[in-house]
TIMI-2910 file (N, C-alpha, C, CB; in pm, 1 decimal, decimal comma, always signed):
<rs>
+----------+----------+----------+----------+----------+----------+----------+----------+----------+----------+----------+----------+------+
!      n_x !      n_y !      n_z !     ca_x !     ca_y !     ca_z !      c_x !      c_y !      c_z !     cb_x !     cb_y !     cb_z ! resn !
+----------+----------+----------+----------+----------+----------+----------+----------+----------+----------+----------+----------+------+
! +10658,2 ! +10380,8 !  +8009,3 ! +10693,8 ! +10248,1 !  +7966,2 ! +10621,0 ! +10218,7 !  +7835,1 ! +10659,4 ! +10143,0 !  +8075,1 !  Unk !
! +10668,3 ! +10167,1 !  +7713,5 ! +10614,7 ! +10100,7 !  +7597,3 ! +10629,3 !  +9937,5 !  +7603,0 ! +10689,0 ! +10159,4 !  +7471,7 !  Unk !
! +10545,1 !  +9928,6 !  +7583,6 ! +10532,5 !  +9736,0 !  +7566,1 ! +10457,7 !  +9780,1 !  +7389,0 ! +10362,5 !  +9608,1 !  +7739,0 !  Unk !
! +10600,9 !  +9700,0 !  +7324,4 ! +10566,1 !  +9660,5 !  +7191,7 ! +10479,2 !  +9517,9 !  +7168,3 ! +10698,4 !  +9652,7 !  +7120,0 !  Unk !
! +10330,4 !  +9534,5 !  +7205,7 ! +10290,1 !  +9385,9 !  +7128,5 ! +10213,2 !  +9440,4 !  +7040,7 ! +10208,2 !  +9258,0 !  +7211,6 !  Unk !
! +10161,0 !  +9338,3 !  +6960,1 ! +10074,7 !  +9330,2 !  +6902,6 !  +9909,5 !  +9305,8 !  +6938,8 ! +10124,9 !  +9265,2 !  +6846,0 !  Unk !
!  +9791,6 !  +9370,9 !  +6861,7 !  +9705,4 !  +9421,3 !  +6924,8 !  +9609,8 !  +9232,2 !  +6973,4 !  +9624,3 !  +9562,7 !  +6811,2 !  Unk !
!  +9658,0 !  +9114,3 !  +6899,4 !  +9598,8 !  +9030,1 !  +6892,2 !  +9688,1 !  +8908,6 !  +7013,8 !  +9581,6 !  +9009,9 !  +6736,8 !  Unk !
!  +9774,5 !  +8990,8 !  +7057,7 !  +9854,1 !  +8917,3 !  +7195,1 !  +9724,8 !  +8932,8 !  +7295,9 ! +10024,7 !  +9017,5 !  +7266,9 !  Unk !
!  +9736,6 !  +8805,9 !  +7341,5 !  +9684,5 !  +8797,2 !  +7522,6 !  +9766,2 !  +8814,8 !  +7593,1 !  +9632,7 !  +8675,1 !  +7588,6 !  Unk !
!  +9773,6 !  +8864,1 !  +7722,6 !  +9847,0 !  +8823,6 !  +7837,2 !  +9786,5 !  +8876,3 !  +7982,6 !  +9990,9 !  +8874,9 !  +7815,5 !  Unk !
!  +9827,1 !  +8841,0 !  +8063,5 !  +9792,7 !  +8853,7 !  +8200,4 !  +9883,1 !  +8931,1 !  +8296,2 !  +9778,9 !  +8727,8 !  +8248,5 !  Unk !
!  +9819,4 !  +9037,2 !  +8342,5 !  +9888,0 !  +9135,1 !  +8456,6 !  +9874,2 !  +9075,7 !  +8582,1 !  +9823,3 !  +9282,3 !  +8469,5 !  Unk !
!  +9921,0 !  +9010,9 !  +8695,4 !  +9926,4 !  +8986,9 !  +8818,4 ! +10066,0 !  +9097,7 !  +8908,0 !  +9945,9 !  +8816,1 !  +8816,8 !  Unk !
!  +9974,3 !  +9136,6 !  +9019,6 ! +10083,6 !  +9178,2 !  +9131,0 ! +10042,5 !  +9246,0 !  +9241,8 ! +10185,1 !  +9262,5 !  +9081,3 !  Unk !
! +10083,5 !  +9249,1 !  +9313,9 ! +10082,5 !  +9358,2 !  +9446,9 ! +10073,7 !  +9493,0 !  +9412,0 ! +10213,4 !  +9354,2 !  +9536,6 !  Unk !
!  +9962,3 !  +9550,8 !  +9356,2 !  +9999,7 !  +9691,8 !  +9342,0 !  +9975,6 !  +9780,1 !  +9417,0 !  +9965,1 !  +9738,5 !  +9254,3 !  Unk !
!  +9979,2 !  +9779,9 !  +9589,2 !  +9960,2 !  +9875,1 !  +9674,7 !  +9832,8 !  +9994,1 !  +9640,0 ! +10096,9 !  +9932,0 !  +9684,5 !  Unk !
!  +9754,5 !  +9993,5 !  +9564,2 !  +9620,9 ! +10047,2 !  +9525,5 !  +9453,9 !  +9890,6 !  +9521,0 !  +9672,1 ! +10128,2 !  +9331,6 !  Unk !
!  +9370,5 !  +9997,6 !  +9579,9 !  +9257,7 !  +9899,1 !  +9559,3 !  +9187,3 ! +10001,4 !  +9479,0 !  +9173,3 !  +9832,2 !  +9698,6 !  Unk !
!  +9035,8 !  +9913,2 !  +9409,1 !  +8958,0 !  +9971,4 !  +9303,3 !  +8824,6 ! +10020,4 !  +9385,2 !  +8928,0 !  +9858,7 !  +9175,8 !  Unk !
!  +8806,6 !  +9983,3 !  +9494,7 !  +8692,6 ! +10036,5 !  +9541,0 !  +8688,0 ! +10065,7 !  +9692,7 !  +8591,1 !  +9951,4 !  +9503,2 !  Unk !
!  +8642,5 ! +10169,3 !  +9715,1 !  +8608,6 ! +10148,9 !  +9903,1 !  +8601,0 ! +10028,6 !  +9976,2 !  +8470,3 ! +10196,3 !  +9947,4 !  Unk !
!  +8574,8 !  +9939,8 !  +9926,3 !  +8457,7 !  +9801,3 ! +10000,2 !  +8596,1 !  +9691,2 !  +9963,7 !  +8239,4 !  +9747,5 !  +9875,1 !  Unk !
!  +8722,0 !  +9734,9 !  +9900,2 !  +8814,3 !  +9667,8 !  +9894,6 !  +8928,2 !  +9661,7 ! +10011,2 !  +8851,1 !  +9699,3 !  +9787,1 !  Unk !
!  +8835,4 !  +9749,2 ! +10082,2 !  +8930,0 !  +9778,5 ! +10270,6 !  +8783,9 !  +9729,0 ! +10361,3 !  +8993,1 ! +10032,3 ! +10331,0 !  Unk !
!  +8835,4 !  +9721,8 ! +10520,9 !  +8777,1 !  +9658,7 ! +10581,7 !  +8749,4 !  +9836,0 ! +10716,9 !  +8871,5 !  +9490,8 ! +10613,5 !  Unk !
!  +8824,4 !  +9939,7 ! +10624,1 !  +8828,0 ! +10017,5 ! +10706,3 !  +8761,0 ! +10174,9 ! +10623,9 !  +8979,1 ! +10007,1 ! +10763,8 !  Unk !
!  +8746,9 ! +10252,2 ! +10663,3 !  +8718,0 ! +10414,5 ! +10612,8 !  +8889,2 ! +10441,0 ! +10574,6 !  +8637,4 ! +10549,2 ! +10771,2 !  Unk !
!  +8890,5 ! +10491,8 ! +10417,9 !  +8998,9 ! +10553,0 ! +10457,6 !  +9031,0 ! +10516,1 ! +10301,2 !  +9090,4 ! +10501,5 ! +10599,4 !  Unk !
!  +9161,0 ! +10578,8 ! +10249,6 !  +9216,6 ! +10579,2 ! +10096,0 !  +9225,9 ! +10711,3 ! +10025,9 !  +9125,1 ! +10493,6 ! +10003,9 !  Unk !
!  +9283,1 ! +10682,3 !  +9884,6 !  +9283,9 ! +10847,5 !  +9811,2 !  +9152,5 ! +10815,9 !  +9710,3 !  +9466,0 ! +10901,7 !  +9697,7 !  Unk !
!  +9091,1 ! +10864,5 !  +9649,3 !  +8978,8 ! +10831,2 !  +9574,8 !  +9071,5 ! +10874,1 !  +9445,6 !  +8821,1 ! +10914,0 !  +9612,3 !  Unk !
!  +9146,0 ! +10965,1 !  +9483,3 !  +9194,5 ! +11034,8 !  +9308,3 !  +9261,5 ! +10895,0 !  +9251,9 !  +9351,3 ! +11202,3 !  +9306,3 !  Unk !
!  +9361,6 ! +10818,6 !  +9372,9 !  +9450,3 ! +10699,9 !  +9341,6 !  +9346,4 ! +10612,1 !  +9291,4 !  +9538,1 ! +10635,1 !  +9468,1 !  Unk !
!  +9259,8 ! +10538,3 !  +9344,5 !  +9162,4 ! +10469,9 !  +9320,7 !  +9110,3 ! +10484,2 !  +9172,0 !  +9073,9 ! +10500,6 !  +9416,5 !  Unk !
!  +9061,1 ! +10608,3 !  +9127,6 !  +9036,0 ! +10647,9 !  +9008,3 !  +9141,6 ! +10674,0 !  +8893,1 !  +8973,1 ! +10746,6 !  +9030,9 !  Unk !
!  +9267,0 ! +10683,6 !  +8931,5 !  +9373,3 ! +10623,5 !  +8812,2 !  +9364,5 ! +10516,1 !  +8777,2 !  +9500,9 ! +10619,7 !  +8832,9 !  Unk !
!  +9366,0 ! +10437,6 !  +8895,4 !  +9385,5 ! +10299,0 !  +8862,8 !  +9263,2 ! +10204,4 !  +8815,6 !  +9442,5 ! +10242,9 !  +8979,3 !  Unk !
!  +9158,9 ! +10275,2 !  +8799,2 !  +9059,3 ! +10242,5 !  +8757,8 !  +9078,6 ! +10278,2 !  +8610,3 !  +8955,6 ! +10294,8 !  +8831,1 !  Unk !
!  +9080,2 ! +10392,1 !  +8600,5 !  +9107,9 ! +10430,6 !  +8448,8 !  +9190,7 ! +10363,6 !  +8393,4 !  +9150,6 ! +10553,0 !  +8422,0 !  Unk !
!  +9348,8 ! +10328,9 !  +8403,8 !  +9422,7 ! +10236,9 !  +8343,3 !  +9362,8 ! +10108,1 !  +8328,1 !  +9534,3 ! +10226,7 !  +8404,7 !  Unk !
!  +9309,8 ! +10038,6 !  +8393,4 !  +9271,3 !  +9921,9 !  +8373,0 !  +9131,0 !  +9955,5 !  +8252,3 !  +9239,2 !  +9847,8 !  +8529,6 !  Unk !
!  +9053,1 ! +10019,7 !  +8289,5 !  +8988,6 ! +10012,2 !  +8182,4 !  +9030,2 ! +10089,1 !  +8020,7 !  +8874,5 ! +10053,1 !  +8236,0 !  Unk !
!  +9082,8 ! +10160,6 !  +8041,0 !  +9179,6 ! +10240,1 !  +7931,2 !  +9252,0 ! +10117,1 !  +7849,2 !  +9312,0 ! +10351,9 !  +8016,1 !  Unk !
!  +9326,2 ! +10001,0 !  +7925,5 !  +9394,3 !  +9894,6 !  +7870,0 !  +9325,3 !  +9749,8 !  +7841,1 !  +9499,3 !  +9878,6 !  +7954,4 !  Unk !
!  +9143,9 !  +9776,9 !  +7857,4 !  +9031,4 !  +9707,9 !  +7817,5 !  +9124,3 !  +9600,3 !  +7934,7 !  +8989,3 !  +9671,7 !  +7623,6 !  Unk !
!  +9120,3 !  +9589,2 !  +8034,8 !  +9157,5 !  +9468,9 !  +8118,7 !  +9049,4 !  +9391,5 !  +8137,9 !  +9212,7 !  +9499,5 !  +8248,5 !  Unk !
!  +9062,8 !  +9295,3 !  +8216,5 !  +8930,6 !  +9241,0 !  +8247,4 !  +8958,0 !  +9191,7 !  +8418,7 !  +8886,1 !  +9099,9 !  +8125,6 !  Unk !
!  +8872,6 !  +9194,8 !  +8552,6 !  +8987,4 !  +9150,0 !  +8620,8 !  +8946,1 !  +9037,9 !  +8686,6 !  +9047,7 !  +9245,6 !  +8709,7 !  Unk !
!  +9021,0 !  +8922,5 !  +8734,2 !  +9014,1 !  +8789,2 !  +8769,5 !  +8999,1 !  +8771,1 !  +8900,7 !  +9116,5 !  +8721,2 !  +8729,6 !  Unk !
!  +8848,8 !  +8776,5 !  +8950,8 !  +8826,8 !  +8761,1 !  +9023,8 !  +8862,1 !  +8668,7 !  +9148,6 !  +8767,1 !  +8771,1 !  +8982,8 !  Unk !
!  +8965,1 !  +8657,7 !  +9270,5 !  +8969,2 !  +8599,4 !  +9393,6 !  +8874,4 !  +8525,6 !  +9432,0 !  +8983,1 !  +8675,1 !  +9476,7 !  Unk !
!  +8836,9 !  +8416,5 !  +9485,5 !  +8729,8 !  +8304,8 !  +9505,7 !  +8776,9 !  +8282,8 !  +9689,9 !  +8760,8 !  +8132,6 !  +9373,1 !  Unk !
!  +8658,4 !  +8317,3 !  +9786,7 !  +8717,9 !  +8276,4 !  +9914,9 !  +8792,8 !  +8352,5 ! +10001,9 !  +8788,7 !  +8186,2 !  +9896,5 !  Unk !
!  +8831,6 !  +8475,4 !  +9948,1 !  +8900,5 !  +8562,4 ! +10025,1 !  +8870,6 !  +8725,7 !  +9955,7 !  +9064,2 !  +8509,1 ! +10025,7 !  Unk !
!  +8834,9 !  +8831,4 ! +10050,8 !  +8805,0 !  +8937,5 ! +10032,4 !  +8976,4 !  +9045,9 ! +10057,4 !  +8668,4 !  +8953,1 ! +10133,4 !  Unk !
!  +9021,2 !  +8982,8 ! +10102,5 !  +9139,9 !  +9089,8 ! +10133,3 !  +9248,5 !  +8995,9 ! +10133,9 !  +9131,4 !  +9182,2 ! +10283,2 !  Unk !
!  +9394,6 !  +9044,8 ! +10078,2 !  +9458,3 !  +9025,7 ! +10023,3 !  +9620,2 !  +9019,9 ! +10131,4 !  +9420,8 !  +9109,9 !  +9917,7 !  Unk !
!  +9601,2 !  +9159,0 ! +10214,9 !  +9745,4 !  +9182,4 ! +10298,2 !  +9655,7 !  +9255,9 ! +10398,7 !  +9897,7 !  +9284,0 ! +10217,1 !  Unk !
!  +9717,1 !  +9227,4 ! +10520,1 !  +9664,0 !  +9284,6 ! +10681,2 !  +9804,4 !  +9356,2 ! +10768,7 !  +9595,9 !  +9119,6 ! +10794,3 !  Unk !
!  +9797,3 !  +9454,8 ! +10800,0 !  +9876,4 !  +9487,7 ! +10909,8 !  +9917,3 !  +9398,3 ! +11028,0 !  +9819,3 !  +9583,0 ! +10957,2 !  Unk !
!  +9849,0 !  +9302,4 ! +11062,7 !  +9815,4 !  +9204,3 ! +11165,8 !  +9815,0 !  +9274,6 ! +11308,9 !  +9920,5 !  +9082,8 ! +11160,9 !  Unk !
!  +9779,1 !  +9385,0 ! +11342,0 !  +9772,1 !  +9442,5 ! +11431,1 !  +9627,1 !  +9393,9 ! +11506,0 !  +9796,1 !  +9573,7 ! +11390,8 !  Unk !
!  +9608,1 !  +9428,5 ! +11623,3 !  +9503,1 !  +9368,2 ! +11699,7 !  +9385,9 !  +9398,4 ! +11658,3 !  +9505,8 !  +9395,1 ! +11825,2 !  Unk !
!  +9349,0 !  +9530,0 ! +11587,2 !  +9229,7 !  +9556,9 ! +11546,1 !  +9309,3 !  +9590,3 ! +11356,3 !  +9140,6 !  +9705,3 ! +11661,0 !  Unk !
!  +9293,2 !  +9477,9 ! +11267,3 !  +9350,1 !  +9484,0 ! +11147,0 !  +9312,8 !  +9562,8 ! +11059,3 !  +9350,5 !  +9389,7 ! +11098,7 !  Unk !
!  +9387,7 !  +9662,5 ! +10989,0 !  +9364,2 !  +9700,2 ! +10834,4 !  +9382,5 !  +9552,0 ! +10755,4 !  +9491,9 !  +9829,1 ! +10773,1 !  Unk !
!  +9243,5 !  +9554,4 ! +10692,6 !  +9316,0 !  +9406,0 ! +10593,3 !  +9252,8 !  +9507,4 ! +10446,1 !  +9205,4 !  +9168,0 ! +10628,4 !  Unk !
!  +9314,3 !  +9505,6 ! +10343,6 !  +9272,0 !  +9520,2 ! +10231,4 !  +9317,6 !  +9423,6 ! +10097,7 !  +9297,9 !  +9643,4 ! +10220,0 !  Unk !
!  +9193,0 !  +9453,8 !  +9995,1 !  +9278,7 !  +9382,6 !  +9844,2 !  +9381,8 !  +9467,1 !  +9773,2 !  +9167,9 !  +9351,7 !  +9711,9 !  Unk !
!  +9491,3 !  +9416,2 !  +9774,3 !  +9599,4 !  +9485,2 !  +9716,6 !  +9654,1 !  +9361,1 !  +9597,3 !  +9720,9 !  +9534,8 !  +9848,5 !  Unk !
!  +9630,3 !  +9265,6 !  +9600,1 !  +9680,6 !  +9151,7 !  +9481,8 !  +9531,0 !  +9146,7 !  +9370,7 !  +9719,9 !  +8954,1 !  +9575,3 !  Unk !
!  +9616,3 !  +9167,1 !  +9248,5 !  +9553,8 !  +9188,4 !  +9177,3 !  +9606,6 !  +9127,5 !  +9041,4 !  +9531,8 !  +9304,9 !  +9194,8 !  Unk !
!  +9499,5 !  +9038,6 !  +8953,3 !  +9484,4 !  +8963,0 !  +8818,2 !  +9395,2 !  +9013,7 !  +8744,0 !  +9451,5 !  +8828,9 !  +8825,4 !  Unk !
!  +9461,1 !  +9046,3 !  +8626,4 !  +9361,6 !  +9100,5 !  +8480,9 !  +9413,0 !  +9025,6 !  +8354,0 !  +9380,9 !  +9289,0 !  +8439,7 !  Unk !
!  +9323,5 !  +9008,7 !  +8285,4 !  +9375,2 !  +8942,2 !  +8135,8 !  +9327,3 !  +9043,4 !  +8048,8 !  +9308,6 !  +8781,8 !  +8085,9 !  Unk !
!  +9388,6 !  +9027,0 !  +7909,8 !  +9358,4 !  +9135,0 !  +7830,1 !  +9252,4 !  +9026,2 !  +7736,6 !  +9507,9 !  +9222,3 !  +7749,6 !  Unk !
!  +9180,1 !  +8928,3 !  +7754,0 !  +9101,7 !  +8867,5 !  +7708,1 !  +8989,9 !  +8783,1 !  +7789,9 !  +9169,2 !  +8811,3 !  +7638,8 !  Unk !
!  +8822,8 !  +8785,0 !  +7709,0 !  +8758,0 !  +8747,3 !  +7814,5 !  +8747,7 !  +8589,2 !  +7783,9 !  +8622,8 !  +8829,4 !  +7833,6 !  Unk !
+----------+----------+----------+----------+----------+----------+----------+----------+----------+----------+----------+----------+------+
</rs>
């Protein structure tokens, strides 16, 4: 994908991207570390910055009796 902006545009990435950035972003053992570490790299590769959630640690739950809940919603601006 190319996104033509210019280097002095702001804007803001929000979405569900089915990846978290750290272990401690699940409530459980478990993930790809390689996935984790792409998506780490892109965000910092694209100087993101990311917008921290206030009040809630996890994002989407299985709702099963004993829950996977993890952060999967995710906000970055390209300015601080």
């Amino acid at each position: 994908m190319n996104l033509d902006t210019s280097d002095y545009d702001d804007w803001i990435l929000a979405g569900d991207f089915n990846l978290y950035r750290y272990p401690d972003n699940r409530n459980k053992v478990g993930g790809d570390l390689s996935e984790m570490n792409m998506f780490n790299e892109l965000i910092s590769g694209l100087d993101l910055i990311d917008i921290p959630f206030s009040c809630r640690s996890y994002t989407w739950s299985n709702m099963q009796s004993d829950p996977l809940m993890i952060k999967l919603d995710w906000v970055f601006t390209s300015s601080s």
